[in-house]
N, C-alpha and C positions, 0 to 999 in steps of 0.2 A: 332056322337061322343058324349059319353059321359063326365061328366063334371070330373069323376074319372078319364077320359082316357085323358081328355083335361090338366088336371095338372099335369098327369105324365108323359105327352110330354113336358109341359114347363119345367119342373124338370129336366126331362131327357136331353135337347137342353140345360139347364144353367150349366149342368155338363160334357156332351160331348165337346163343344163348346166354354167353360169357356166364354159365355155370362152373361150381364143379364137380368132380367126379363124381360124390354122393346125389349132388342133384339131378344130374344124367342118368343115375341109374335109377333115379324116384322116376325119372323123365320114360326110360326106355321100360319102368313096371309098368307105369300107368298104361303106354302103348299096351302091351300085352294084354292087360286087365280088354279094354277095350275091345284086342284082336281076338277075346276068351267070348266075350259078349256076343261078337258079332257072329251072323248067320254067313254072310261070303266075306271074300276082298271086298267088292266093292264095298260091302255096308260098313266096313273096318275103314275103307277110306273115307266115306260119307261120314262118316263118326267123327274122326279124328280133322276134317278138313272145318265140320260146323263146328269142331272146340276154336279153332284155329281162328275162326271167322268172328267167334264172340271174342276174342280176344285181343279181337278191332287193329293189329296192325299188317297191314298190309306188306311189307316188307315179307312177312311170313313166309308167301306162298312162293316168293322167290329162294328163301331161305331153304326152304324145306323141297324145293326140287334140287336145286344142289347137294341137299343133302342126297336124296334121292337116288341120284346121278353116283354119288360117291361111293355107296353101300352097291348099288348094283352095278359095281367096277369091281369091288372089292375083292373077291373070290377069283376071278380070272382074269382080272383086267380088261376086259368088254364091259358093254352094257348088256344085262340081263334082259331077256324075253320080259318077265313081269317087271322089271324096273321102268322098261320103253312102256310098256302098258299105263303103269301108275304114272309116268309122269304124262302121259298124254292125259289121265283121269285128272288130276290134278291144274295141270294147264288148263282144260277148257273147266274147272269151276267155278 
């Protein structure tokens, strides 16, 4: 992860979330902790998508593809090969 792609995740968690900054970055350890855990992507996303799910609001999944979208613009202003991946993984959950 880059350091562009690393602030535009805190950005994006202190505006999704109405956190702030210390929170987003408990928000973007735990990601990691998880992404440490995990055997692929995908089981990193299946992880992070069933916390998502017990945390019953639906709004989420919208949330967190925009975010998605945002981080993987970040770097070069496109959308990333794995960003278009995850949001389609994400989309059909």
């Amino acid at each position: 992860m880059s350091r562009v792609e690393e602030g535009t995740i805190l950005i994006q968690m202190t505006r999704t979330f109405r956190c702030d900054a210390a929170e987003a970055e408990n928000l973007l350890n735990f990601g990691r902790w998880i992404s440490l855990q995990a055997q692929t992507d995908q089981d990193t996303t299946r992880r992070l998508l069933k916390r998502m799910s017990e945390l019953g609001d639906s709004r989420l999944t919208k949330d967190l593809l925009v975010m998605i979208a945002a981080v993987g613009k970040a770097d070069t202003g496109s959308l990333s090969s794995e960003a278009q991946t995850l949001i389609r993984q994400v989309a059909s959950a």
